[in-house]
N, C-alpha and C positions, 0 to 999 in steps of 0.2 A: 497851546500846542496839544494836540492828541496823538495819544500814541494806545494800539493795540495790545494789552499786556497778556489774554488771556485769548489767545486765537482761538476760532471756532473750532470744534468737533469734528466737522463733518461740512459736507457744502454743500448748497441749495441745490443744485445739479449735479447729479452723480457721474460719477466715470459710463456707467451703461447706459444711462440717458440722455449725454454728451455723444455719446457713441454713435448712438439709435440715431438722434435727429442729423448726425454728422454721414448718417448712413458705412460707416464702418465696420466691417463683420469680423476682423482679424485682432489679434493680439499685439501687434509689432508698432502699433505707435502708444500702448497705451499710458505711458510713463509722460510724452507729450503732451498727450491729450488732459492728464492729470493735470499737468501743469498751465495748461490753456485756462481750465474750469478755475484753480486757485486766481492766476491772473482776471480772470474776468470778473468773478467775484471781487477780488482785490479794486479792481481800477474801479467799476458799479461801486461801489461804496465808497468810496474815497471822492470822485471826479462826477460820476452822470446823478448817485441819486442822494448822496451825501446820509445814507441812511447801513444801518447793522443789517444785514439779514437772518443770519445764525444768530444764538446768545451768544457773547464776547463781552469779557470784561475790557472797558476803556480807562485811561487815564485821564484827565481834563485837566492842563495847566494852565494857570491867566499870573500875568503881575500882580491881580487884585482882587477882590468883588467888585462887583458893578453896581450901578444905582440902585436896582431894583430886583426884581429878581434872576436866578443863575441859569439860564438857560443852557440844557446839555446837547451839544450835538451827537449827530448818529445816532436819531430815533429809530424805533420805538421807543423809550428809555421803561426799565423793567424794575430795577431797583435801584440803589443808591447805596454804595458800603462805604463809602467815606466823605469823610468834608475837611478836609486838614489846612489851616493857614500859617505863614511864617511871619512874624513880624520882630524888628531886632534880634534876627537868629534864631527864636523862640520858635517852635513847632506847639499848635497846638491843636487837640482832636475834638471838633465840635461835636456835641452829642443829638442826633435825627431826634424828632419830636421834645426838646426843648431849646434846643438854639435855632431849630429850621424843619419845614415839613416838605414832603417831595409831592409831587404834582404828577403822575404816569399817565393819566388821563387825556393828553393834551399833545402836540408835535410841533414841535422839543418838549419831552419834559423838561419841566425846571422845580430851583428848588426855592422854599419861600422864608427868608427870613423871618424868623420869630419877633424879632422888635426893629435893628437895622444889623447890616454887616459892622463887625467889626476892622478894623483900621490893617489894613492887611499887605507887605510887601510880595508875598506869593501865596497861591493858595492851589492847591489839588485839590479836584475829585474823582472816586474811582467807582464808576458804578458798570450795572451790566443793564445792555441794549439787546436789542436782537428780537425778532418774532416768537422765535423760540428755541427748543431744542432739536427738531427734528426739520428736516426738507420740505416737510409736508405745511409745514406753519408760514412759511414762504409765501406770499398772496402770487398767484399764475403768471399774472404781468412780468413780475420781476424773474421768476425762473424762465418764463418764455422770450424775454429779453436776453437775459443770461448766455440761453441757448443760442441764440443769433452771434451774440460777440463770441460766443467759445469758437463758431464756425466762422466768424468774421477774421480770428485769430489763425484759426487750422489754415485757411482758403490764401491767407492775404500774409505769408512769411515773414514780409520786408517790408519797409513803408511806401506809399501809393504817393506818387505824385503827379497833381495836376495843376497846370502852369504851375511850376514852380511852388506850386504849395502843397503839404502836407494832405493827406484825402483826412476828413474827418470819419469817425464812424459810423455809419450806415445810420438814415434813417428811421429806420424801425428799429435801431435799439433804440435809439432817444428818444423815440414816441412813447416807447414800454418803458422805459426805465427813469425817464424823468418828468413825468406826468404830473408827479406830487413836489417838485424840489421848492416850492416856493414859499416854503416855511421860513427860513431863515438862518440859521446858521450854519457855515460851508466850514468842511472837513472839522 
């Protein structure tokens, strides 16, 4: 399970940027429009590109370790502040560079067992992913996607149906925004 502990700061597209490309020059939606940019971002990371754009610290739950090593989803991955497992009730806090080394070089980072995992009925980790700090650290693709779904959102209120099914979202966000998804691990 993932879960977002430490939401971003700030969001890859701004309110006036969302604006601009939405061509809006008035004040009167812009609590909406705030709320389009979270969503879009929200859903891009979760569902199209499986990736952090801001820094955010995440949580990673598994029933275990895995064979080999821990691969973390929602790259980039930038650090690693925890590795904690439970076994007979027992919590315990493995120590980064002698039980395990972390890997950020790579998409997923993962982290590397020092000798093998231990025997583990649950185990957390809590690190921070994200490009960076600032909108600017964002590669173009993903905030020019972004901007598409934020106007895909403005333009399209209710959901779209054709014969009877759901319209998916527009092609050129999925070109922009899921270009890289075929790394591996989803949400």
């Amino acid at each position: 399970m993932i879960k977002v502990i430490t939401q971003p700061t700030i969001e890859p597209v701004s309110l006036a940027e969302a604006k601009d490309h939405l061509r809006i020059y008035h004040n009167e939606e812009d609590t909406l429009i705030d709320s389009y940019v979270k969503a879009a971002r929200q859903y891009a990371e979760k569902v199209l590109t499986w990736r952090a754009f801001i820094k955010q610290t995440i949580r990673y739950s598994l029933d275990g370790f895995p064979a080999g090593n821990l691969e973390l989803p929602r790259p980039p991955l930038i650090e690693v502040d925890s590795v904690k497992y439970t076994k007979d009730g027992t919590e315990t806090t493995m120590t980064a560079d002698v039980d395990y080394t972390v890997e950020t070089g790579f998409e997923p980072g993962y982290i590397i067992p020092a000798n093998s995992w231990p025997s583990a009925d649950k185990v957390t980790v809590e690190y921070k992913a994200g490009y960076g700090e600032s909108a600017d650290d964002v590669p173009l693709e993903f905030k020019q996607g972004l901007q598409y779904l934020i106007a895909h959102f403005y333009e399209m209120r209710e959901p779209i149906m054709l014969n009877l099914q759901p319209y998916k979202v527009p092609y050129t966000v999925e070109a922009l925004l899921c270009a890289d998804r075929d790394w591996g691990v989803k949400n």
